[in-house]
Backbone bond lengths (Angstrom), bond angles and torsions (degrees), N, CA, C in turn:
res aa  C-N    CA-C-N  psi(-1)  N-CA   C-N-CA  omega(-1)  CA-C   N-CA-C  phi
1 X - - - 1.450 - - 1.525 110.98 -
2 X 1.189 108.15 -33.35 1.612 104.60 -172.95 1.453 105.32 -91.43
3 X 1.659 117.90 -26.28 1.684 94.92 158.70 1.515 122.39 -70.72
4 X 1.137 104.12 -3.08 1.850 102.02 177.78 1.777 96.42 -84.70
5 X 1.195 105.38 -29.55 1.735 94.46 -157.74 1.974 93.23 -69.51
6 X 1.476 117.61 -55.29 1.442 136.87 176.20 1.300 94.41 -38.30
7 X 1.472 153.16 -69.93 0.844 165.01 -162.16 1.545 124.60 -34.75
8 X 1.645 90.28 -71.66 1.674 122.28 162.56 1.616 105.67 -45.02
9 X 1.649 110.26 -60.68 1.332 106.87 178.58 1.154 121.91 -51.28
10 X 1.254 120.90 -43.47 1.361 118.76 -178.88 1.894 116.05 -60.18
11 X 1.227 105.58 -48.64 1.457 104.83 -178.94 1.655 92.23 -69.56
12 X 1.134 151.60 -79.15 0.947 157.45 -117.61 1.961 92.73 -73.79
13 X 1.010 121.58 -13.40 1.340 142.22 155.45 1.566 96.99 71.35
14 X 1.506 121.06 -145.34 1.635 126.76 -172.67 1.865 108.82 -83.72
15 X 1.695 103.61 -16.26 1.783 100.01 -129.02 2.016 90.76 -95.06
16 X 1.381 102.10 123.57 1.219 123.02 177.32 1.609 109.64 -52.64
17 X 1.674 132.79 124.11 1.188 117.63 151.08 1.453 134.02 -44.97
18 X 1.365 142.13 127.21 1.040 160.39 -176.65 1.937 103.05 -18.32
19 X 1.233 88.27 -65.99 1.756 110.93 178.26 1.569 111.33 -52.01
20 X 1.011 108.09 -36.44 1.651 120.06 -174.42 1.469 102.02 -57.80
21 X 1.739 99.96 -70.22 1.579 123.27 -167.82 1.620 126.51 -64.07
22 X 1.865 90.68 0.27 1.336 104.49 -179.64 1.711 105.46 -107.73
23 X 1.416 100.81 -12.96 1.521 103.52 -169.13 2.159 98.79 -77.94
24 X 1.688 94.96 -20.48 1.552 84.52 -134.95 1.484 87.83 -70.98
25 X 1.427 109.10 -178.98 1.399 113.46 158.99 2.090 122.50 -151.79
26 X 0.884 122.01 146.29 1.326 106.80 178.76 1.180 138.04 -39.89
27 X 1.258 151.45 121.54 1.540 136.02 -133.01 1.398 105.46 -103.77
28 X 1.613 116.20 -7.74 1.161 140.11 178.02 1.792 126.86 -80.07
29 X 1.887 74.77 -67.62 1.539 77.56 170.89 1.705 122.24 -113.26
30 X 1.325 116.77 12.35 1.081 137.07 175.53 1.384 92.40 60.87
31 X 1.415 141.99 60.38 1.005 132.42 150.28 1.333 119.24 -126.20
32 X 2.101 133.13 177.87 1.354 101.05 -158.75 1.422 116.67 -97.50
33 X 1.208 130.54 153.18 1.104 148.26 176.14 1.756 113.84 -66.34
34 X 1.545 115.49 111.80 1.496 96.52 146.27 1.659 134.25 -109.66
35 X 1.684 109.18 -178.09 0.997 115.69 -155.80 1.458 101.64 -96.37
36 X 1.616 113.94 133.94 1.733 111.46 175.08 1.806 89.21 -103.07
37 X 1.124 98.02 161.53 1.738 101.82 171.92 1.366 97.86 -121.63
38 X 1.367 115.04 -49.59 1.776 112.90 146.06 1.902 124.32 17.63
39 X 1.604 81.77 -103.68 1.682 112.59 174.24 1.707 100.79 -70.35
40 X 1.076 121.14 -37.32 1.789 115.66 -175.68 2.063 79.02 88.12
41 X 0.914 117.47 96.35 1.647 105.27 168.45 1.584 91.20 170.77
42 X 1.606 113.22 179.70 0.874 138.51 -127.36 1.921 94.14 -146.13
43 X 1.263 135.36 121.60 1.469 104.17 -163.46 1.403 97.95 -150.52
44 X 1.531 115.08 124.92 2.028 117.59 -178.77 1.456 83.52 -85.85
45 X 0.954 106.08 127.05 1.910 127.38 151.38 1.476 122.32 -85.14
46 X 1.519 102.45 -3.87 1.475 107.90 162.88 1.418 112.65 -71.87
47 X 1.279 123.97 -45.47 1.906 135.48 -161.70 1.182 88.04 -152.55
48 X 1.676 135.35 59.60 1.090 148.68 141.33 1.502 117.13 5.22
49 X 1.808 106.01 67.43 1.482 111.21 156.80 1.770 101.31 -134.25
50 X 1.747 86.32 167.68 1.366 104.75 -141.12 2.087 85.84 -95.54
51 X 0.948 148.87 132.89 1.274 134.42 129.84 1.409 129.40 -77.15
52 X 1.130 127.31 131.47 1.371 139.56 165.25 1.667 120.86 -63.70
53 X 1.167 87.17 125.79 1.691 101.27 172.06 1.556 103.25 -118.20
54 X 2.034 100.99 118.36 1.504 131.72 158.13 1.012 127.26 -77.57
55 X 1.954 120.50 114.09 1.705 85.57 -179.05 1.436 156.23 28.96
56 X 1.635 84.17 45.42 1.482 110.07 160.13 1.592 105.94 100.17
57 X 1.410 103.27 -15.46 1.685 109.19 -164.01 1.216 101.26 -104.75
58 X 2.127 137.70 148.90 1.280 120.35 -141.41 1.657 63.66 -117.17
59 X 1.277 128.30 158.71 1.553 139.91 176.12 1.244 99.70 -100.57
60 X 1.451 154.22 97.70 1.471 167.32 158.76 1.635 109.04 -39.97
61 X 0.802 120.12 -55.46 1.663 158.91 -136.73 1.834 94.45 -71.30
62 X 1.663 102.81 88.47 1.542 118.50 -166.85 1.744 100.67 -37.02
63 X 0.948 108.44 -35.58 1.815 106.47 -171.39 1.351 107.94 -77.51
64 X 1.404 140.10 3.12 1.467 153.47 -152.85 2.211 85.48 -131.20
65 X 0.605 106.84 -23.58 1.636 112.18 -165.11 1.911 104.09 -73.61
66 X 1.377 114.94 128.68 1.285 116.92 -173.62 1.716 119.39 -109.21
67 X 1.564 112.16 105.96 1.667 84.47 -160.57 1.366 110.05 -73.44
68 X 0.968 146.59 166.37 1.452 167.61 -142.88 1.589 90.86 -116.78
69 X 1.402 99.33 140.17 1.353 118.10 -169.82 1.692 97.40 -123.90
70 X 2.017 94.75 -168.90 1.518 73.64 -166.13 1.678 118.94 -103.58
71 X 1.557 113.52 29.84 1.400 112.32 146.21 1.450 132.81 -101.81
72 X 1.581 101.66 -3.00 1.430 115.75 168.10 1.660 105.76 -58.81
73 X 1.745 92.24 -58.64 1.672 82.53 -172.34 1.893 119.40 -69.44
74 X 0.889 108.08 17.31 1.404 117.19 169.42 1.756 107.98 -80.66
75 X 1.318 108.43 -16.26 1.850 115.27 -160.26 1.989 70.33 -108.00
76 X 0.900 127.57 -40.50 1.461 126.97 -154.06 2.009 82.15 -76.47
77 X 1.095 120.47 -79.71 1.300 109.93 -169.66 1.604 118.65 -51.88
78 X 0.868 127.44 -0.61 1.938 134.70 172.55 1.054 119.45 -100.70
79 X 1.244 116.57 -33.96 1.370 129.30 141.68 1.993 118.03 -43.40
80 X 0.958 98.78 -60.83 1.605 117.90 174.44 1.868 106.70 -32.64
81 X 1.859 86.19 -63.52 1.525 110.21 -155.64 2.157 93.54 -59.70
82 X 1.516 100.23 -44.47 1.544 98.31 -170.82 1.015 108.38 -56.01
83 X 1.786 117.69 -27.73 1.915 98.57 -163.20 1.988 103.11 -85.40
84 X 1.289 99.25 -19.33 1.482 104.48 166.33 1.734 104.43 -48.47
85 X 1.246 108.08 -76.45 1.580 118.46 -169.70 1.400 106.94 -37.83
86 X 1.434 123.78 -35.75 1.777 136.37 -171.39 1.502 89.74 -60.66
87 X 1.420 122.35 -48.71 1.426 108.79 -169.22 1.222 110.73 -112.30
């Protein structure tokens, strides 16, 4: 059973279902979280820290949280610029 569970994880790779990544929210500032595919993480753009996502699972856990420095926010503003371009 537990090589089936390892298994799944592995194919099932880093990438959050849609529904998930819409549910989550910052545990901090209760606001929403987006997704880098980048970093593999999870990221408040309110107080710009990064959470890590393990094998598929997003790590919440404020002491697990990475703040973003200042070439992170360089991935944070390009990010920015694309969702501009979307609309």
């Amino acid at each position: 059973m537990v090589r089936i569970s390892k298994a799944l994880l592995k194919e099932a790779g880093t990438g959050l279902s849609k529904t998930l990544s819409e549910i989550l929210v910052c545990p901090l500032t209760k606001q929403p979280l987006r997704v880098c595919e980048e970093t593999n993480s999870l990221i408040s753009d309110s107080i710009g820290v990064s959470f890590p996502i393990k094998d598929g699972i997003p790590s919440l856990v404020p002491k697990d949280g990475k703040i973003l420095g200042v070439n992170d926010d360089q991935i944070k503003s390009d990010a920015a610029d694309a969702a501009m371009n979307k609309e």
